[in-house]
C-alpha positions in Angstrom: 149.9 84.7 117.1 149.6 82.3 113.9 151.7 83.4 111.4 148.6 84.5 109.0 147.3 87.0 112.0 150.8 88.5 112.0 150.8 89.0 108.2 147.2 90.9 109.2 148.8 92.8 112.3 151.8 94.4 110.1 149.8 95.0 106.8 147.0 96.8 110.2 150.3 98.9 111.3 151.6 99.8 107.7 148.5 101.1 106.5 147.8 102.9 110.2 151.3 103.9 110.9 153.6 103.4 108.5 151.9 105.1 105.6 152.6 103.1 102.5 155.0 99.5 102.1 158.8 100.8 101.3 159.6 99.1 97.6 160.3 95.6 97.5 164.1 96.8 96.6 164.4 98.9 99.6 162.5 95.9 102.2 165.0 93.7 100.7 167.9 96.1 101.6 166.4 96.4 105.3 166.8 92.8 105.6 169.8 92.8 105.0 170.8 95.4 107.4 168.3 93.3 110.1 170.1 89.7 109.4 173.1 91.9 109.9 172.1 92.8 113.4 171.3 89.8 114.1 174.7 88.5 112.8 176.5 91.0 114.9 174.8 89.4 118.0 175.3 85.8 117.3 179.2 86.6 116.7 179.4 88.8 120.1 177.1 86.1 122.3 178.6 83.1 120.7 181.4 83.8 118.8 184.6 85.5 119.5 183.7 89.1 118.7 183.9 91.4 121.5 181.1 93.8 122.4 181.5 97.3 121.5 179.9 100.8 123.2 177.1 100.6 120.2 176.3 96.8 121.0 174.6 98.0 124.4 170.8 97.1 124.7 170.5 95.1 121.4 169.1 91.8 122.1 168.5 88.6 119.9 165.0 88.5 120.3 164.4 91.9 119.4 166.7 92.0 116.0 164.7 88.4 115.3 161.8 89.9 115.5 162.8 93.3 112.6 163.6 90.2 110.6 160.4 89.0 110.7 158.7 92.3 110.1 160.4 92.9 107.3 159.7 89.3 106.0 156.3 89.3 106.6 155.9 92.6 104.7 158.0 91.5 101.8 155.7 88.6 101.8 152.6 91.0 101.9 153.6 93.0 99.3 154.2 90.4 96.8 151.4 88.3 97.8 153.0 85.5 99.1 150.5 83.6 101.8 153.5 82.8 104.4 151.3 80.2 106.1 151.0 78.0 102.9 154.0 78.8 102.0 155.6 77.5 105.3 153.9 74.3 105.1 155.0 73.6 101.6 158.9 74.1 102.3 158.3 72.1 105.8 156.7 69.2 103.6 159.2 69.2 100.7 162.4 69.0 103.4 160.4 66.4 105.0 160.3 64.2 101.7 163.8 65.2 100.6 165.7 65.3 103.8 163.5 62.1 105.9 166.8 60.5 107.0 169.5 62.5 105.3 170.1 64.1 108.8 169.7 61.0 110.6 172.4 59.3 108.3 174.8 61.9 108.5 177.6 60.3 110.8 179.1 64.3 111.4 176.0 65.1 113.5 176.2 62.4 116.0 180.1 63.0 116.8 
């Protein structure tokens, strides 16, 4: 799926299922819980946090993935074409990081 076809697939399931887009204020405050979630497994899988009774079942892939969603309708709600976007910020680290990685001397310890 190309990143445009899942802007089309979420705005398909919001106005099928979901009714209307939540406000931009409370999309925002979802993300926030869903990079929280996804925190929470990244500190128990490879971190030193221990996993608790209400950690069973969550998986990476699947908290990666509400982050998306909730991206990509942020994005459709403001009108923000993700593809285009995407290949701007790629192109712009490209020019303004080319070797800044590759010189960095802590990266190849």
């Amino acid at each position: 799926m190309t990143i445009q076809e899942a802007q089309e697939a979420v705005d398909q399931w919001i106005q099928t299922k979901g009714v209307r887009y939540f406000s931009e204020t409370t999309n925002m405050a979802m993300l926030t819980e869903e990079v929280g979630e996804v925190a929470r497994i990244i500190a128990r899988e490879h971190g030193e946090q221990s996993y608790k009774e209400s950690d069973e079942g969550k998986q990476l892939a699947d908290e990666l993935a509400d982050v998306m969603f909730v991206v990509i309708c942020l994005a459709n709600q403001t009108g923000v074409d993700l593809s285009e976007a995407f290949q701007r910020n790629l192109d712009k680290k490209t020019k303004r990081d080319n070797t800044r990685h590759q010189d960095n001397k802590k990266l190849r310890e």
